[in-house]
C-alpha positions as CSV (number, residue, x, y, z in Angstrom):
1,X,3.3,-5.8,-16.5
2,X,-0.2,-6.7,-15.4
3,X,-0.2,-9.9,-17.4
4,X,3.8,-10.4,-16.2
5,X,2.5,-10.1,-12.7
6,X,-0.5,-12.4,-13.2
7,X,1.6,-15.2,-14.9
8,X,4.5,-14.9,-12.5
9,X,1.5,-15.5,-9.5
10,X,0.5,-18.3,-11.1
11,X,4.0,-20.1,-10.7
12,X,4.3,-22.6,-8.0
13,X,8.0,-23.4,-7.9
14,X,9.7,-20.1,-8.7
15,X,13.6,-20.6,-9.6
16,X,16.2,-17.7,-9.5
17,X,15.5,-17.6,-12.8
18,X,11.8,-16.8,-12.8
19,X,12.6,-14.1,-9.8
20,X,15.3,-12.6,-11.7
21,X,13.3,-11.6,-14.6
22,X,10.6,-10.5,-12.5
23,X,12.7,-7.8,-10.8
24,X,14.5,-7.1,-14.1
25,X,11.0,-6.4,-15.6
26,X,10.0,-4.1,-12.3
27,X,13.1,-2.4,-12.9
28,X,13.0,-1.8,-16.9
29,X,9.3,-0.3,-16.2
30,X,10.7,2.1,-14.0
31,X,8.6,0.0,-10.7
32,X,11.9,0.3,-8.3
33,X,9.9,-0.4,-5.1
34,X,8.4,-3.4,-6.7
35,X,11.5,-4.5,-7.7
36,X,13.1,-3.9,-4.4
37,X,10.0,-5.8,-2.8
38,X,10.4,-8.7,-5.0
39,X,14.5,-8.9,-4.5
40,X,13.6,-8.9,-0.5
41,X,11.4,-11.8,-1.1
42,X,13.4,-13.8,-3.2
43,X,16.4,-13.6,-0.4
44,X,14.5,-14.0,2.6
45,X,11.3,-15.8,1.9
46,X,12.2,-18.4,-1.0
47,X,14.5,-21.4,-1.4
48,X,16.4,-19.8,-4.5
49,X,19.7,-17.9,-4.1
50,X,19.7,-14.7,-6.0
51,X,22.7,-15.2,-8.3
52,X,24.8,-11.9,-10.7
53,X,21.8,-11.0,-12.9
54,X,19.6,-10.9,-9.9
55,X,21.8,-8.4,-8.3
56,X,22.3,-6.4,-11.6
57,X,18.9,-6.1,-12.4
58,X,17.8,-4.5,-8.4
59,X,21.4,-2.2,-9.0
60,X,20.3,-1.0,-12.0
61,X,16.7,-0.7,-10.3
62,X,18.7,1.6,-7.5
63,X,20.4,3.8,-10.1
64,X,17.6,4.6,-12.4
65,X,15.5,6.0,-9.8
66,X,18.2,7.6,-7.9
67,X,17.8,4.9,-4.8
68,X,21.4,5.3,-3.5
69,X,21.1,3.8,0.2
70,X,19.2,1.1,-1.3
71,X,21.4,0.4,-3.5
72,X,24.8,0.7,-1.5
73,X,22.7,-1.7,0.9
74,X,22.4,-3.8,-2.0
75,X,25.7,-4.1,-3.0
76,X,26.9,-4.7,0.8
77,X,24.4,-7.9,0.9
78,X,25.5,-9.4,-2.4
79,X,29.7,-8.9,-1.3
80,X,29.1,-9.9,2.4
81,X,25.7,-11.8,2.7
82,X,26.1,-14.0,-0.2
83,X,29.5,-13.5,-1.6
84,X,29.3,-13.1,-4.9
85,X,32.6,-13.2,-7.2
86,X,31.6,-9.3,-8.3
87,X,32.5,-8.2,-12.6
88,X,32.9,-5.4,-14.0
89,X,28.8,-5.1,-14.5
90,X,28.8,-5.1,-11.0
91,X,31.4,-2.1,-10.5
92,X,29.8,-0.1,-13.2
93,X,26.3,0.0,-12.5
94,X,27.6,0.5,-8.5
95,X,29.3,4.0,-9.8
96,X,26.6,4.7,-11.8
97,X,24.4,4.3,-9.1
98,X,27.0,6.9,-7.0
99,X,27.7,9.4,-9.7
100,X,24.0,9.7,-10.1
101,X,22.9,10.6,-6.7
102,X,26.3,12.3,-6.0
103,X,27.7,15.6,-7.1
104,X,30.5,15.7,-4.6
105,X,33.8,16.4,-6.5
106,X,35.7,13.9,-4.3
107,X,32.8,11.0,-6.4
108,X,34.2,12.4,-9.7
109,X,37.9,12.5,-8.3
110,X,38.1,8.8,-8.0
111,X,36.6,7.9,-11.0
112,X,39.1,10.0,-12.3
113,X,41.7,8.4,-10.4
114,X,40.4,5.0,-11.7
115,X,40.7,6.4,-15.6
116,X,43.9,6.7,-14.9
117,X,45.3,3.6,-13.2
118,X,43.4,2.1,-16.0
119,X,44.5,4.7,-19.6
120,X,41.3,5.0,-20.2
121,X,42.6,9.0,-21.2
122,X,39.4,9.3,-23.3
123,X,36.7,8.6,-20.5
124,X,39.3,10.8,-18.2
125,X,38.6,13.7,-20.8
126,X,34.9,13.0,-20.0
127,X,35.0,12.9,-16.1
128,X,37.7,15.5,-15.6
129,X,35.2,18.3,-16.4
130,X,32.7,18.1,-13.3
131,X,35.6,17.6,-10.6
132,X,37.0,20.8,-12.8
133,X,33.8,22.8,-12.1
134,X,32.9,21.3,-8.6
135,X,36.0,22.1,-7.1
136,X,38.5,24.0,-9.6
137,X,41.4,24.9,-6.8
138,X,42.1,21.4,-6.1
139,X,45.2,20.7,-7.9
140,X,44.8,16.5,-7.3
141,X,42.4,16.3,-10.3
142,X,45.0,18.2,-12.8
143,X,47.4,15.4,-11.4
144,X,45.5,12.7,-12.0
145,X,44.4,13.9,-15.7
């Protein structure tokens, strides 16, 4: 990272591009508040737009390290700031981000609820068992398995 940080110092016109892998590189090498300092500057001091992978790479930044307001914040600036067309990358590294920091069964409940608007029966099978534990009298989660 020293010799990332040295190279990336030395570049005059930095692109999205450049910024992007920067952060990504932060974030893979577990340096969230580097990352998160280097996705600040990149939307308010620098010509570039932060595009997807930008946004991916300070999300997954957020979940690995258990940064859920920052991340939520994230997510709220990439939807309303710069209103990004969102994928499923996106949505899954967002509940990642959630179920990490969050044990509350009501979490678990709508993923489960999202297994099955979507028939996903075998990742259902998988999130069904914390809501189970968390909160066993509530009969919404036997519904919705």
């Amino acid at each position: 990272m020293d010799d990332a940080e040295r190279i990336f110092g030395g570049i005059i016109d930095k692109n999205v591009v450049i910024w992007s892998g920067m952060i990504a590189s932060h974030a893979i090498h577990g340096q969230e508040r580097e990352a998160l300092e280097a996705f600040y500057l990149v939307i308010h001091c620098s010509d570039g737009k932060p595009n997807n992978v930008t946004f991916l790479s300070i999300l997954f930044a957020c979940s690995y390290s258990g940064l859920i307001e920052e991340g939520i914040k994230v997510f709220d600036i990439m939807v309303h700031d710069f209103q990004l067309d969102l994928n499923l990358e996106h949505y899954g590294i967002t509940v990642d981000l959630l179920a990490t920091g969050e044990t509350e069964p009501y979490v678990w409940g709508a993923l489960l609820g999202a297994c099955r608007i979507h028939h996903n029966v075998k990742i259902g099978e998988l999130v069904a068992k914390d809501p189970f534990h968390l909160d066993p009298k509530n009969d919404a989660y036997y519904t919705s398995l």
